[in-house]
SERO-4910 file (N, C-alpha, C, O; in steps of 0.05 Angstrom, whole numbers):
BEGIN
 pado doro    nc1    nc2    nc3   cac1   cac2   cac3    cc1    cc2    cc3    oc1    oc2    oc3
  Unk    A     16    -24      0      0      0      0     17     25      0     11     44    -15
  Unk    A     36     27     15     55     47     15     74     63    -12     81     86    -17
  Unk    A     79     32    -26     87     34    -55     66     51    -73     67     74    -84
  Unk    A     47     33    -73     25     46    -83     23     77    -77     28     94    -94
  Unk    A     17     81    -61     21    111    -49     44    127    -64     38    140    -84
  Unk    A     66    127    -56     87    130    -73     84    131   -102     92    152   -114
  Unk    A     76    115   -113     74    116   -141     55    133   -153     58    144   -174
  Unk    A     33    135   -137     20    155   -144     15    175   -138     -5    183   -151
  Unk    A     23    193   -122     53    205   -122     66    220   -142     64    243   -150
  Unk    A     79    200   -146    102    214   -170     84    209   -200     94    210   -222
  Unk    A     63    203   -195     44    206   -224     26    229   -230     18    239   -251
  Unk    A     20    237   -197     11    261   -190     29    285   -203     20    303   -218
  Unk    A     54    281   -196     72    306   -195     84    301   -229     92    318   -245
  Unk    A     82    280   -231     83    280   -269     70    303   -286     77    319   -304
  Unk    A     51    298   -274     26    302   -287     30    336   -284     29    351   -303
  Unk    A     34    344   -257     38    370   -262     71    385   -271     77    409   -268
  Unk    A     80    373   -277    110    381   -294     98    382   -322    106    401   -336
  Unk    A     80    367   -332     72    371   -362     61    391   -369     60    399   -392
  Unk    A     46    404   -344     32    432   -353     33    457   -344     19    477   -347
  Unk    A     55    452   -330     70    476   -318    103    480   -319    120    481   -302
  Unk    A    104    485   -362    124    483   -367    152    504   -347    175    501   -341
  Unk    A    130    525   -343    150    551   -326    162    537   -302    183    547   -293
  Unk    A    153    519   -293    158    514   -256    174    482   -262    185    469   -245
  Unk    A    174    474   -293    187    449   -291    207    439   -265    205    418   -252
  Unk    A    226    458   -261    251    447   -247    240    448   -218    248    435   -198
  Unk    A    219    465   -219    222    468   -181    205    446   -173    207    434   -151
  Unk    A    181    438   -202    164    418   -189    175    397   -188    172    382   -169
  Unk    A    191    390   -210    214    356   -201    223    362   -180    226    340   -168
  Unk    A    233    386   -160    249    375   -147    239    366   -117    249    351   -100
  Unk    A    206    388   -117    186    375    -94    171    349    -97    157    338    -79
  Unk    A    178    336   -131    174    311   -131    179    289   -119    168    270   -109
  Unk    A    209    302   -125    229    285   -112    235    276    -87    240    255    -75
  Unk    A    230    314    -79    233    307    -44    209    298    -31    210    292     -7
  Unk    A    182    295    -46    162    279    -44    173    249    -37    176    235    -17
  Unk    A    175    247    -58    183    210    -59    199    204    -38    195    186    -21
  Unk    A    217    221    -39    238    213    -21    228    206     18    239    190     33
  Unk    A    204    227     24    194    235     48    182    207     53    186    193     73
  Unk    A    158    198     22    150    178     25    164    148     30    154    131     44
  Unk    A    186    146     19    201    120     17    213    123     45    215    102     59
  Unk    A    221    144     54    233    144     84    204    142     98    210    124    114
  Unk    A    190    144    100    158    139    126    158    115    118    163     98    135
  Unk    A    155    109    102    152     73     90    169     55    105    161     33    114
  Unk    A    201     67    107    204     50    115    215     48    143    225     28    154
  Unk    A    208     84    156    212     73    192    182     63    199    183     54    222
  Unk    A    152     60    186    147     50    187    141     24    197    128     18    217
  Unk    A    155      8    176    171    -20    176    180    -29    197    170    -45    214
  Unk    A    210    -11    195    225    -13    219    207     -9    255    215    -15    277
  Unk    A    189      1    248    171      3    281    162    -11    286    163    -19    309
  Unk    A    144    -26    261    136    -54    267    144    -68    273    136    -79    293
  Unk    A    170    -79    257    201   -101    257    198   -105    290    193   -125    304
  Unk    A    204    -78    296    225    -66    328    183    -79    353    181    -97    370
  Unk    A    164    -64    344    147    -72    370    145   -112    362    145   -131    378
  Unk    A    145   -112    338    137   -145    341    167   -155    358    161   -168    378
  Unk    A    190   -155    355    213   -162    372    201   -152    398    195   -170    413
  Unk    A    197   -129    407    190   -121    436    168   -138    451    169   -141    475
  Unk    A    148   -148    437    123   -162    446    139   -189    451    137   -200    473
  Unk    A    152   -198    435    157   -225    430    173   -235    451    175   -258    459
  Unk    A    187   -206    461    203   -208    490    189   -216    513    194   -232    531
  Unk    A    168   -200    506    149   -192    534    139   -217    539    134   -223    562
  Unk    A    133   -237    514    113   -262    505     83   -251    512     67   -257    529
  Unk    A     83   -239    497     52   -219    495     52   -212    456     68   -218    439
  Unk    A     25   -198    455     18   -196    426     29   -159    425     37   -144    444
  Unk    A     26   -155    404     37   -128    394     13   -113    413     20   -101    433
  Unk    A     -6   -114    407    -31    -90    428    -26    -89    453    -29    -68    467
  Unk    A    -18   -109    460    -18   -120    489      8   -111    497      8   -111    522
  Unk    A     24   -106    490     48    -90    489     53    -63    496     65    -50    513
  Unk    A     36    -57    471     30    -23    467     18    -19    490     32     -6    505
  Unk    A     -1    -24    499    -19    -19    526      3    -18    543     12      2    554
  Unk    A     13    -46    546     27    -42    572     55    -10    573     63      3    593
  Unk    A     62     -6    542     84      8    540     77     40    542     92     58    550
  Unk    A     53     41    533     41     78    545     43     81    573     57     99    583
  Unk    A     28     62    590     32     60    622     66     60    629     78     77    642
  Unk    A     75     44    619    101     48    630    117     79    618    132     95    629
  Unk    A    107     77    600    127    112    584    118    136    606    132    154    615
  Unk    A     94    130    612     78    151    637    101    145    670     99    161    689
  Unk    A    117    125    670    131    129    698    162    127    687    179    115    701
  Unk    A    170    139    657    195    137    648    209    120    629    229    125    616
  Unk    A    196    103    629    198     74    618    204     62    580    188     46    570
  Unk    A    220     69    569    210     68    531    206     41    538    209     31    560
  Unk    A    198     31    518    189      2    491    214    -10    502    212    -30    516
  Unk    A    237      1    497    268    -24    494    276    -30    515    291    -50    518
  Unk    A    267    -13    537    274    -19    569    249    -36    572    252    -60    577
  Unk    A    229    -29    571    197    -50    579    208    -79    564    205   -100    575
  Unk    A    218    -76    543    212   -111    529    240   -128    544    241   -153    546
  Unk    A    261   -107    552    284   -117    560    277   -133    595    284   -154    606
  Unk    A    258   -108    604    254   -119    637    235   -138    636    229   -149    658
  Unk    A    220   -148    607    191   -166    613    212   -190    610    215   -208    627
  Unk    A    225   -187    588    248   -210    578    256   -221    600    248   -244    601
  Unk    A    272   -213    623    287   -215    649    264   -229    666    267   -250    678
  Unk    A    243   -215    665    217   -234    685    212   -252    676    203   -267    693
  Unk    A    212   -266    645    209   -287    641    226   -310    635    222   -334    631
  Unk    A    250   -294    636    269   -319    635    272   -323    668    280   -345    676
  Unk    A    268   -307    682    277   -319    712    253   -335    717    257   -357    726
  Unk    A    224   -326    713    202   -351    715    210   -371    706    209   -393    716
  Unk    A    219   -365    684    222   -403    665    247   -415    689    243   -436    701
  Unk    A    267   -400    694    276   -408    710    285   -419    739    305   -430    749
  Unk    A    257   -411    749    244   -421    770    235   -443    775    237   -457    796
  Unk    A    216   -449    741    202   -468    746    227   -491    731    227   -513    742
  Unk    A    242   -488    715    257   -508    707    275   -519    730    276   -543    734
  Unk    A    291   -500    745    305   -515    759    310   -501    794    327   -501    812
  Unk    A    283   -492    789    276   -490    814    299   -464    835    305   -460    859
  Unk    A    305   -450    809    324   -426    824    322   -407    815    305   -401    798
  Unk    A    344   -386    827    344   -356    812    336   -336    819    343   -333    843
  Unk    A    316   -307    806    308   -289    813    277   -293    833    269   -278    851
  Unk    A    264   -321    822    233   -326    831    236   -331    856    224   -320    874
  Unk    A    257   -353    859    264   -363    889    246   -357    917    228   -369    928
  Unk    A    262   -328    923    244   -321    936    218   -304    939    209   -293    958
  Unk    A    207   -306    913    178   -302    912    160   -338    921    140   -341    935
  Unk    A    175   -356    907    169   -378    912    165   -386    936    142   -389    944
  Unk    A    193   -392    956    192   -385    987    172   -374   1002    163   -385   1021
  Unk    A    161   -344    991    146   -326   1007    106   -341    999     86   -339   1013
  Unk    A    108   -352    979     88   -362    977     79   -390    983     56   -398    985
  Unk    A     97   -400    984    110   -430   1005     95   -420   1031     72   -428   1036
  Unk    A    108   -406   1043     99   -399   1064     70   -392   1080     63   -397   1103
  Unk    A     59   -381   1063     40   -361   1066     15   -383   1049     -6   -381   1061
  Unk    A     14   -396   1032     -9   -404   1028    -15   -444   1040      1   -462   1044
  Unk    A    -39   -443   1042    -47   -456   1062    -33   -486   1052    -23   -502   1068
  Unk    A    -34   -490   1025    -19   -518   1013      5   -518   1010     16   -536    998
  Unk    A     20   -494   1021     52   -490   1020     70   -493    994     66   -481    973
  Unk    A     88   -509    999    102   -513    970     80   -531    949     76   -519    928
  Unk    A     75   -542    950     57   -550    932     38   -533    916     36   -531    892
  Unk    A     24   -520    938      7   -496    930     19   -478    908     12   -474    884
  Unk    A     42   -464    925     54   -448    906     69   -460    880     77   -444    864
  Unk    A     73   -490    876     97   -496    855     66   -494    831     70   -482    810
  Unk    A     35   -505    835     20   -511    822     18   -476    807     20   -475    783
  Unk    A     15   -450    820     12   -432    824     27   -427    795     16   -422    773
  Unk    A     54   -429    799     72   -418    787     75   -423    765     82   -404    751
  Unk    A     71   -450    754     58   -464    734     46   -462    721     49   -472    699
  Unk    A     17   -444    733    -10   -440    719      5   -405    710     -1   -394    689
  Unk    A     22   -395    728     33   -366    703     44   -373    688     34   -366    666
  Unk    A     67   -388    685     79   -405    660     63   -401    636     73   -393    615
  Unk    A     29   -408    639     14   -410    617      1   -381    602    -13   -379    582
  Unk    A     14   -354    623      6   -331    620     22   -317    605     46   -321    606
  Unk    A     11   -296    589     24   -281    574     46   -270    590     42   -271    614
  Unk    A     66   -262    583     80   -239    603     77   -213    622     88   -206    642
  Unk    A     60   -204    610     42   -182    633     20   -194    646     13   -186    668
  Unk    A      6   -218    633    -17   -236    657      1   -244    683     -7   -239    706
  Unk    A     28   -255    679     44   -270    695     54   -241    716     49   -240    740
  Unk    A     67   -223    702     69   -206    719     53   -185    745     62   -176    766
  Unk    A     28   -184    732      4   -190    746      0   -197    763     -2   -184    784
  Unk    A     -3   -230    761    -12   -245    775      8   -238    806      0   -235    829
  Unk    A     40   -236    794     67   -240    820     60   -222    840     62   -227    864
  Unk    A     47   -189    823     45   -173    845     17   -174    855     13   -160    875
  Unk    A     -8   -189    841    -25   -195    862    -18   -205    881    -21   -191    901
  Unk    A     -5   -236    886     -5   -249    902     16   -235    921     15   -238    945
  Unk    A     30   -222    911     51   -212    930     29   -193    948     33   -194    973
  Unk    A     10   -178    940     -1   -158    952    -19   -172    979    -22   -166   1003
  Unk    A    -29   -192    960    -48   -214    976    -30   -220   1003    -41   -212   1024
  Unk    A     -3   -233   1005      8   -236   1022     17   -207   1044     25   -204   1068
  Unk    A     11   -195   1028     12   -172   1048     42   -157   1052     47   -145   1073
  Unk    A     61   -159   1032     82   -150   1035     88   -116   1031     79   -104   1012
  Unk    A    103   -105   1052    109    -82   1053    119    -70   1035    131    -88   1023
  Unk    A    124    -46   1020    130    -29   1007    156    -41    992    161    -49    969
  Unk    A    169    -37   1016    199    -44   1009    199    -74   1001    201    -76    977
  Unk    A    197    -96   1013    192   -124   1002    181   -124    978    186   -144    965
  Unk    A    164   -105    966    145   -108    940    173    -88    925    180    -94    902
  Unk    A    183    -73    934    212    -70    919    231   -101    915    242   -113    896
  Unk    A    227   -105    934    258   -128    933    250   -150    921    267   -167    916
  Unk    A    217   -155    914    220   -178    908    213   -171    873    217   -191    859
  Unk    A    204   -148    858    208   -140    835    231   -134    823    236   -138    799
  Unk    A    248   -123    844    274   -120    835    286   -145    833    305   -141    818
  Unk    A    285   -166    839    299   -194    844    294   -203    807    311   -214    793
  Unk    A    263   -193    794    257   -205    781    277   -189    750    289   -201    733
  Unk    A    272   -161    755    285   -146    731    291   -116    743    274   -105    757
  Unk    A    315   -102    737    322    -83    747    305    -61    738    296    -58    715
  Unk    A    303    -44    763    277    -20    758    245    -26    757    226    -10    758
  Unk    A    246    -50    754    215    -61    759    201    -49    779    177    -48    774
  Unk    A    211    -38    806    198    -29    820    182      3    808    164     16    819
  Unk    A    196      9    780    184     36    769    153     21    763    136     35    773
  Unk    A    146      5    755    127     -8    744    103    -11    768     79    -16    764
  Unk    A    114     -9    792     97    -11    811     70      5    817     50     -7    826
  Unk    A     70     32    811     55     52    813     28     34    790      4     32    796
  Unk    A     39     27    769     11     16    752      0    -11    759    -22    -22    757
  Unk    A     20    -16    767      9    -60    768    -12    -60    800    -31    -76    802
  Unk    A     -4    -45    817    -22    -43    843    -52    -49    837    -67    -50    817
  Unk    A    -53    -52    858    -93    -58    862   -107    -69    835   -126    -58    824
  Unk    A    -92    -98    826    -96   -107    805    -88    -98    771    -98   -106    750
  Unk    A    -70    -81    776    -63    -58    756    -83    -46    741    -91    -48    718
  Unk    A    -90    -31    764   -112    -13    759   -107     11    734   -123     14    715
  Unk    A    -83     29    739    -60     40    730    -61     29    702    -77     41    686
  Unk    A    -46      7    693    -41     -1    663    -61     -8    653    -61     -7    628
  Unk    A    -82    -17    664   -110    -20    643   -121     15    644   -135     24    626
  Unk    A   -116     28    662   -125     59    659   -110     71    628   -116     82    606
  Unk    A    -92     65    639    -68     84    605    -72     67    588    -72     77    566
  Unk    A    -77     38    589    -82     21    567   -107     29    551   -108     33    527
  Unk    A   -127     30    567   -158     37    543   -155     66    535   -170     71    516
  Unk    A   -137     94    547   -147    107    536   -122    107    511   -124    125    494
  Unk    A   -106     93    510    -91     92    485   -110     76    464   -113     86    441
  Unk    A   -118     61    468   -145     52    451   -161     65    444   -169     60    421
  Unk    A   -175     86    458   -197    100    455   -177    122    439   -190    126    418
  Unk    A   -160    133    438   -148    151    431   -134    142    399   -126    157    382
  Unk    A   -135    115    400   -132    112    369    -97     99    370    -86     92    349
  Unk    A    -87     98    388    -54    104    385    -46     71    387    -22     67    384
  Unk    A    -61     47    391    -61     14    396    -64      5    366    -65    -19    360
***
């Protein structure tokens, strides 16, 4: 479609070089820098797409689901390449939790060991069923249950930080069920920008 565009375009601006013998040179040369404006949007374009589908794919989330999460985060500092880099980090330390039972989850694991009524079991089933969650469901879920357990300020620092550095920036939206990132999430929807 973009080609297309482009091409017609420079069929447009053809068209007026043929009948505006006086202005010939000046109109090729806003032809040109036509085309040229077009072929460059075309292709950072591209390149945005290229770059959010890699960023989602980090996150293990879909491109929308991304974007949502990435307006909320840009609102406490946050770009796209830091968000897909810190979702990346939360999910390789999950996977790494559940594979060999170590790492950054550890002691989220422990704390929910603890605290829920089927103990380790409870929590290994738990952890498992985020396994099956997108990357922001899973993240979600960590700081529900963390909240559920009732952990202090600072603990809800230490145990985000354990997962990906600066995560605790992310805190302000994920609270009270991430109230916060579905807030900045729909109105980027409503606003057209998803």
């Amino acid at each position: 479609p973009m080609q297309e565009a482009e091409r017609q375009t420079q069929t447009s601006f053809d068209k007026m070089r043929v009948h505006a013998n006086t202005y010939g040179m000046a109109i090729a040369g806003i032809a040109g820098s036509a085309a040229m404006a077009l072929g460059s949007l075309a292709a950072s374009t591209a390149n945005q797409a290229a770059e959010l589908e890699i960023f989602a794919n980090r996150a293990n989330t879909t491109t929308q689901e991304f974007q949502k999460m990435a307006v909320g985060a840009s609102a406490m500092g946050i770009e796209g390449d830091k968000l897909s880099d810190m979702m990346k980090d939360f999910n390789e330390k999950m996977g790494e939790l559940t594979a060999v039972g170590a790492g950054g989850g550890k002691d989220f694991f422990d704390k929910l060991s603890g605290d829920m009524k089927g103990g380790a079991k409870e929590a290994k089933s738990l952890i498992l069923e985020m396994q099956k969650l997108s990357g922001p469901e899973a993240l979600q879920m960590y700081v529900d249950k963390l909240e559920d357990a009732g952990v202090s300020q600072q603990e809800m620092s230490f145990y985000l930080e354990s997962m990906a550095s600066d995560m605790t920036d992310l805190y302000p939206l994920l609270a009270n069920g991430g109230e916060g990132m579905k807030l900045y999430g729909d109105m980027a929807e409503r606003a057209g920008l998803i």
